[in-house]
PAVEXTI-54580 format. One line per 10 residues: number of its first residue (from 1); for each residue y, x, z of C-alpha. Coordinates in nm, 3 decimals. Each point is the difference from the previous one (the first is absolute). Last residue first. Example, Ala and Ser with C-alpha at 12.3 -4.5 7.8 and 13.67 -1.06 7.14 Angstrom:
<pts>
2> -0.106:1.367:0.714; -0.344:-0.137:0.066
</pts>
This chain:
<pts>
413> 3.106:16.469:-13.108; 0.101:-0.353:-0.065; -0.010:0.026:-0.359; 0.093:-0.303:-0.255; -0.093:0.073:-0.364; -0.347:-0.178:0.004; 0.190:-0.301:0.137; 0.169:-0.035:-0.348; 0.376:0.002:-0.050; 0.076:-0.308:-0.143
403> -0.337:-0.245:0.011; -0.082:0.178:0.309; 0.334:-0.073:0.186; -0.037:-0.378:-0.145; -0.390:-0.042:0.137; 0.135:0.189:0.306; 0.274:-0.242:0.068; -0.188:-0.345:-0.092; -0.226:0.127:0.256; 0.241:0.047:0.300
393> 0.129:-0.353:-0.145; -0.317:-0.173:0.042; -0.012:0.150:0.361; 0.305:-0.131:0.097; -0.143:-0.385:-0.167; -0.305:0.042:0.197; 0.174:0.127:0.342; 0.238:-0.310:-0.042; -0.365:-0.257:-0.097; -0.071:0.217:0.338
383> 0.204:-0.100:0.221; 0.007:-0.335:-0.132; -0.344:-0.084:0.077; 0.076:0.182:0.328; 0.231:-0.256:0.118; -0.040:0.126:0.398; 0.423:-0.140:0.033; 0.016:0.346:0.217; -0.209:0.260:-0.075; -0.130:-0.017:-0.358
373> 0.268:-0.206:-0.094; 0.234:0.258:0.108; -0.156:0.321:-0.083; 0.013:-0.185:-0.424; 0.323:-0.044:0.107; 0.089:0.358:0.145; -0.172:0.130:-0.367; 0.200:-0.180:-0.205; 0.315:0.212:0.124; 0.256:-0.046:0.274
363> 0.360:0.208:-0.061; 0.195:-0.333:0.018; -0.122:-0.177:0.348; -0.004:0.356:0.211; -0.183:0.278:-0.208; -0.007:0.314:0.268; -0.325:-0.145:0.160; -0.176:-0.222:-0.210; 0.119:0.213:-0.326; -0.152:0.271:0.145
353> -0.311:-0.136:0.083; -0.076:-0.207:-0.276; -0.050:0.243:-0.277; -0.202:-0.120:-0.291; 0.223:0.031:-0.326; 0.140:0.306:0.163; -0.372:0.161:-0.044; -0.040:-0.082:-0.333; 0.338:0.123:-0.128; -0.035:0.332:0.186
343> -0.288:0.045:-0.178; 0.032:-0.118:-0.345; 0.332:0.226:0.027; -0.130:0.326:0.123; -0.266:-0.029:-0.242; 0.259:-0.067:-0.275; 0.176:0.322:0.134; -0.276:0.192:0.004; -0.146:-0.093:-0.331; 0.352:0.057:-0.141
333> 0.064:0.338:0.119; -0.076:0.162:-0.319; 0.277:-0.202:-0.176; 0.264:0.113:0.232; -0.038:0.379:-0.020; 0.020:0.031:-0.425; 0.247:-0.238:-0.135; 0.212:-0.166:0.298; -0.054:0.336:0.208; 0.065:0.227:-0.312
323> 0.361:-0.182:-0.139; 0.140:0.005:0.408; -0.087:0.394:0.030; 0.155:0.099:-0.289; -0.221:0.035:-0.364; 0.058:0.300:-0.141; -0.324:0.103:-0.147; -0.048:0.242:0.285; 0.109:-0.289:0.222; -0.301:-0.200:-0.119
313> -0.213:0.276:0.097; 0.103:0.060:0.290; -0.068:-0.348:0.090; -0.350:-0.007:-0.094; -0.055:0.320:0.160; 0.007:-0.153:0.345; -0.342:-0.141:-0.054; -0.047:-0.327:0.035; -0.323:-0.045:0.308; 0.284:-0.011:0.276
303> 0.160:-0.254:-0.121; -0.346:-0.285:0.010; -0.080:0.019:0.309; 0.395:0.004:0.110; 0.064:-0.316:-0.122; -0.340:-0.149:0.124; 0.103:0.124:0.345; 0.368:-0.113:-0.050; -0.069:-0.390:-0.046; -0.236:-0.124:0.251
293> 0.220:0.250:0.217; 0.291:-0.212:-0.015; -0.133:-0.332:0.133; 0.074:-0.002:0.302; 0.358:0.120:-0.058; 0.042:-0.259:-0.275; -0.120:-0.259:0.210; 0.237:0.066:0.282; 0.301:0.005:-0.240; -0.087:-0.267:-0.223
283> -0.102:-0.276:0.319; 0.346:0.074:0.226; 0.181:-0.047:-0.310; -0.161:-0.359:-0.055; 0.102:-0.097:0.332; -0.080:0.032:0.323; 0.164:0.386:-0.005; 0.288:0.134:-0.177; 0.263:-0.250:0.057; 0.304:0.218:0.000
273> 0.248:0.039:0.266; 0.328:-0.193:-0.034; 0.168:0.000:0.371; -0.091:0.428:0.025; 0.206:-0.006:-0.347; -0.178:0.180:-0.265; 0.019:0.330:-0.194; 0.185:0.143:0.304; -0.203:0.379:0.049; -0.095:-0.184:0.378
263> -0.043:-0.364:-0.144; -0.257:0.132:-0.246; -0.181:0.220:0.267; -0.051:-0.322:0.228; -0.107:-0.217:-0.280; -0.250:0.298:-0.093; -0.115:0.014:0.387; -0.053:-0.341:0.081; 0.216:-0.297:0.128; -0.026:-0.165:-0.309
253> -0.336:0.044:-0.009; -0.107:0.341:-0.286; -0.155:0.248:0.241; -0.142:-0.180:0.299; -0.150:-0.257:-0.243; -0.096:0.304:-0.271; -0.194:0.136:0.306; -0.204:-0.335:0.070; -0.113:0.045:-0.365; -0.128:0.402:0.057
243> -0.191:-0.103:0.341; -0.170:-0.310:-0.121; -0.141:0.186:-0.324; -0.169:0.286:0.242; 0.125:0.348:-0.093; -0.238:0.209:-0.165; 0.044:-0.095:-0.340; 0.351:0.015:0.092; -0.079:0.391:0.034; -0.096:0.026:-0.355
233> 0.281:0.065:-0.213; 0.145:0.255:0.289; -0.355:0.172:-0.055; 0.063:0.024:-0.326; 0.324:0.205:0.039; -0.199:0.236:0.238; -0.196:0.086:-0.256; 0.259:0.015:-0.240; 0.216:0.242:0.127; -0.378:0.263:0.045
223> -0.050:-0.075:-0.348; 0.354:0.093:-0.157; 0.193:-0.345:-0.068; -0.056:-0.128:-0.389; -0.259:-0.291:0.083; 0.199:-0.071:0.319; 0.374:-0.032:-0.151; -0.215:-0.218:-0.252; -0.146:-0.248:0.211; 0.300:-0.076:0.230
213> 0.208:-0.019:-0.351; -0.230:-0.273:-0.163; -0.038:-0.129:0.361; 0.369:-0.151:0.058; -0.007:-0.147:-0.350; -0.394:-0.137:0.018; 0.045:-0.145:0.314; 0.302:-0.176:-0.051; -0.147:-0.172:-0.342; -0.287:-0.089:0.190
203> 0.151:-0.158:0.289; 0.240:-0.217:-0.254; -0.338:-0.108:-0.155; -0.151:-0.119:0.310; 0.372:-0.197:0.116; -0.056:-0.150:-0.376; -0.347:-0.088:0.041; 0.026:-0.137:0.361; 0.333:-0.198:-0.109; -0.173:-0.168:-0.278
193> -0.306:-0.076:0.214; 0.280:-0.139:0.293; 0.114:-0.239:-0.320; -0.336:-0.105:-0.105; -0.105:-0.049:0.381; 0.313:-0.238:0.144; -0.008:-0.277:-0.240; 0.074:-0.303:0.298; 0.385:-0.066:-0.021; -0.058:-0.002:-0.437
183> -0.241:-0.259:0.004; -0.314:0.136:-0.118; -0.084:0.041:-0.345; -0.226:-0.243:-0.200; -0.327:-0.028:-0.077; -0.137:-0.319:-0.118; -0.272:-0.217:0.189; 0.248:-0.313:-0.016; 0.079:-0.071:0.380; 0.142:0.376:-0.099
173> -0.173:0.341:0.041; 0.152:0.273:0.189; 0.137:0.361:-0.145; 0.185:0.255:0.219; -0.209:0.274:-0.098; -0.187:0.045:0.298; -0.055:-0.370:0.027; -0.139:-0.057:-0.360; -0.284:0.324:0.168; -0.045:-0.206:0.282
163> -0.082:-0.318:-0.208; -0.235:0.137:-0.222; -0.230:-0.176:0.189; -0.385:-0.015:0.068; -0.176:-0.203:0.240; 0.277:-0.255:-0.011; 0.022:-0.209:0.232; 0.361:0.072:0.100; 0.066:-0.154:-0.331; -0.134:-0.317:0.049
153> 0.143:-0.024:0.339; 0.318:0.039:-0.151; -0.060:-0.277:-0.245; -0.089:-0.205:0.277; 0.338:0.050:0.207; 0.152:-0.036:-0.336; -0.106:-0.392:-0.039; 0.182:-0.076:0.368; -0.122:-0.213:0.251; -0.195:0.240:0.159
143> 0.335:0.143:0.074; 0.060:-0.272:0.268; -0.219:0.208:0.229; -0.229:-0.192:0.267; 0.095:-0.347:-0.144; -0.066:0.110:-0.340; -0.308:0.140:0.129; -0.120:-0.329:0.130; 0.111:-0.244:-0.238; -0.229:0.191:-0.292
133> -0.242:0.014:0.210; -0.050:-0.373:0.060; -0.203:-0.163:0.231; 0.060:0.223:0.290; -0.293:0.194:0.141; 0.265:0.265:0.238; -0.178:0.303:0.217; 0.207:0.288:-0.102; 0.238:-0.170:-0.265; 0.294:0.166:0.204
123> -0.098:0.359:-0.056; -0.146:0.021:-0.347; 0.329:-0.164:-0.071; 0.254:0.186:0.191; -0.154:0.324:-0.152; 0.018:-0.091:-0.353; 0.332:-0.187:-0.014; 0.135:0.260:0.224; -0.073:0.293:-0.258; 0.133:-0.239:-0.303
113> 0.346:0.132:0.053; 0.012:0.196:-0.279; -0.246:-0.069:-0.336; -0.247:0.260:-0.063; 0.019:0.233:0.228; -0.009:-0.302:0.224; -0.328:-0.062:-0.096; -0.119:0.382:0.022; 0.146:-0.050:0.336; -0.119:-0.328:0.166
103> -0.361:0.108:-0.157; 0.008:0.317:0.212; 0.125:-0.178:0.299; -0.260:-0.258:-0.020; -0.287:0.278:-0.027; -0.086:-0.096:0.396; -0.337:-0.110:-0.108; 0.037:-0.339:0.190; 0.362:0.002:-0.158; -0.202:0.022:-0.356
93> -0.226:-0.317:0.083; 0.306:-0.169:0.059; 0.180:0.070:-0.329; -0.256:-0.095:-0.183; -0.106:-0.274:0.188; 0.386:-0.135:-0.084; -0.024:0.159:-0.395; -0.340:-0.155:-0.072; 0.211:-0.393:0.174; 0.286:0.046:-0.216
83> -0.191:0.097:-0.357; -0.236:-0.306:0.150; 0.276:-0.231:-0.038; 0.152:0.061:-0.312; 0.256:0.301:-0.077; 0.357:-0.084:-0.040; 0.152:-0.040:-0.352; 0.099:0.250:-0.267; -0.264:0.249:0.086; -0.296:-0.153:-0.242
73> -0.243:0.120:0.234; -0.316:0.119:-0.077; 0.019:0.336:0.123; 0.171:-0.155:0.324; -0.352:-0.093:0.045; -0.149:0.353:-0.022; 0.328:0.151:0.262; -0.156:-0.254:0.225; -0.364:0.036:-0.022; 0.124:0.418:0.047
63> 0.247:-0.050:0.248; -0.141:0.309:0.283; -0.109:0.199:-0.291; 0.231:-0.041:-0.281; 0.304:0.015:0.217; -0.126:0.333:0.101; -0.112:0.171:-0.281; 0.292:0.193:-0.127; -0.086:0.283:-0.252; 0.265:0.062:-0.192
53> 0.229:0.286:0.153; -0.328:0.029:0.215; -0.205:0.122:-0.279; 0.232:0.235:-0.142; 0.061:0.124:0.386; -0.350:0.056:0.089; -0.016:0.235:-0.334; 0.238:0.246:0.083; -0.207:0.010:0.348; -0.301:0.099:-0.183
43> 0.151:0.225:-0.250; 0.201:0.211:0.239; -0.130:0.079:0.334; -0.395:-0.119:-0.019; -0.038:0.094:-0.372; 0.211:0.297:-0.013; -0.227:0.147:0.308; -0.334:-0.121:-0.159; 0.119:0.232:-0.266; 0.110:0.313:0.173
33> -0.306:-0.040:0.152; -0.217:-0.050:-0.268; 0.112:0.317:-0.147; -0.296:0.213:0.129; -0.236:-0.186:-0.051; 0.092:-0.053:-0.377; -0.023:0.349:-0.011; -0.338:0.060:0.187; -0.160:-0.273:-0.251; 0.137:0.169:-0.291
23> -0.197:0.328:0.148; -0.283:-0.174:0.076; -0.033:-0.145:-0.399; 0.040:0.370:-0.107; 0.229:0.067:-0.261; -0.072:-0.032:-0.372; -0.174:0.242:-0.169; 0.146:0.120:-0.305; -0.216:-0.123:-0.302; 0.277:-0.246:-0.174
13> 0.179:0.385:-0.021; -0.264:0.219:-0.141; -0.060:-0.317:-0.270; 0.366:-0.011:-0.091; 0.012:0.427:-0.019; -0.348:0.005:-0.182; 0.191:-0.188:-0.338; 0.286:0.287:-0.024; -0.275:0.301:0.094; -0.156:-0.146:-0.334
3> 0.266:0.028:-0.223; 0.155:0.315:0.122; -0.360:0.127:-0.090
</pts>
């Protein structure tokens, strides 16, 4: 009998019916929102910038019987003729267009000072048949003349380059096609990287030792306490981002109000007061207040589900108070504190605003470059070969945190 109920149960099972076909239908209706939202604001736009970061067409386009010829080119001696005379209609044909200025850049980009070489040219040879070319343009722009004026609009030509990304990490190739570093006056992005990771780290670290105990004190207050403890977590939330950075300025300049109450109980001379703000200082401070809730919420998520009977019970077995937080309390808030962490970390990676403002030339971060060239010098192959090589290290940091702790372990809530 056992025997027989033991070989129905498989068959009972593989014979449940399965669920409606209209109501899987109504389901995946349902969340196609929330996905056609991740794909327009998150996927789609993080994928624009891969592209870009090597994706750069525009050489290739408006030089393409050009940029083929140069293909063929031995580049130790001047092109021939008709290499001279492609590139002049070339060049024409794209100030008729009016993408000049575009090729000018991504040119220049490439080698510096090639701009007016480019734009003088297409300019001047307006109208000219002379007999030779070659004469012409090196008459127009005596760089013409020169082997790595070529090479550099070989590269520029480029459909595809890894170029922005050798950029971003202060790498270049040589007349030889190896990589090799920048010269040391021009490696700015490896260096402001290292500072962005360290300067996020050092936010973390803050964060998580002045909201450990901001957490806790709420966790164990009576409920009515911690209510309106919470709610002094979450007013920044409310507060626009502007408005709380432009406050640390008033607070922390060197006329502000903590200078001010240092000079008054004599800690510092009123001629030698502290450089708190436009600096690196200025950039810990009002990042770490920003970004202090990110850390106490999951904190506190996570306290108030351990039950206060784990410490009384280490005391009964005489453990003091110092022994049972490191061996019982401590470990149980792990998932909170390494969600507090990844957060926190992630998010200061990122910030540009506060750093913009409060940062002055030493507190700046990756992120007010990557705003830079998107803005000002309009390299946004750059941009985003930076964005790229920020977000490869957001990854590299949850692959590691869920190689040690495990992501399963982390709780937000």
């Amino acid at each position: 009998m056992n025997a027989a109920a033991s070989v129905s149960a498989p068959a009972a099972v593989a014979k449940r019916p399965k669920r409606p076909r209209g109501s899987r239908l109504r389901a995946a209706a349902l969340a196609l929102p929330l996905v056609a939202f991740i794909v327009v604001t998150f996927i789609a736009p993080l994928g624009t910038m891969l592209v870009r970061s090597v994706h750069a067409p525009v050489v290739a386009d408006a030089m393409s019987e050009t940029v083929a010829l140069l293909g063929d080119w031995d580049g130790g001696s001047l092109p021939a003729e008709a290499v001279f005379a492609t590139a002049a209609r070339e060049l024409l044909k794209a100030r008729e267009d009016r993408v000049i200025g575009q090729v000018a850049t991504r040119v220049n980009r490439v080698q510096a000072g090639l701009r007016s070489a480019v734009t003088r040219t297409a300019r001047r040879l307006r109208g000219l048949q002379p007999e030779s070319w070659r004469a012409a343009m090196i008459e127009t722009h005596a760089a013409w003349g020169e082997v790595d004026t070529w090479r550099a609009l070989l590269l520029a030509g480029e459909r595809y380059t890894g170029r922005n990304y050798l950029h971003a990490l202060d790498l270049k190739r040589d007349a030889a096609g190896d990589i090799v570093a920048q010269p040391s006056e021009q490696r700015i992005y490896m260096a402001l990287l290292a500072r962005t990771l360290a300067v996020s780290l050092a936010i973390t670290l803050l964060c998580l030792l002045l909201g450990y105990p901001v957490a806790y004190f709420i966790a164990h207050a009576p409920p009515g306490r911690a209510n309106w403890l919470l709610l002094l977590v979450l007013v920044p939330f409310w507060t626009s981002l502007l408005v709380r950075t432009t406050s640390w300025i008033v607070l922390l300049q060197s006329q502000g109000v903590v200078n001010d109450l240092l000079v008054l109980i004599g800690l510092v001379n009123d001629d030698e007061r502290l450089a708190l703000i436009y600096n690196l200082n200025g950039t810990l401070v009002a990042m770490t207040h920003v970004l202090l809730p990110f850390m106490v919420l999951p904190l506190y998520s996570v306290m108030r589900t351990i039950p206060a009977t784990h410490m009384s019970a280490a005391a009964s077995l005489g453990a003091g108070f110092g022994k049972a937080f490191w061996r019982v309390y401590w470990p149980q808030t792990l998932p909170g504190v390494g969600a507090g962490s990844l957060l926190v970390f992630i998010l200061s990676i990122g910030y540009y605003i506060t750093p913009a403002l409060v940062g002055g030339r030493t507190g700046q971060l990756i992120s007010n470059m990557i705003a830079f060239h998107m803005q000002q010098s309009l390299n946004w192959g750059l941009a985003a070969a930076l964005g790229g090589i920020l977000l490869a290290c957001v990854v590299a940091l949850y692959l590691v945190y869920d190689r040690l702790v495990g992501v399963e372990r982390m709780k937000l809530g």
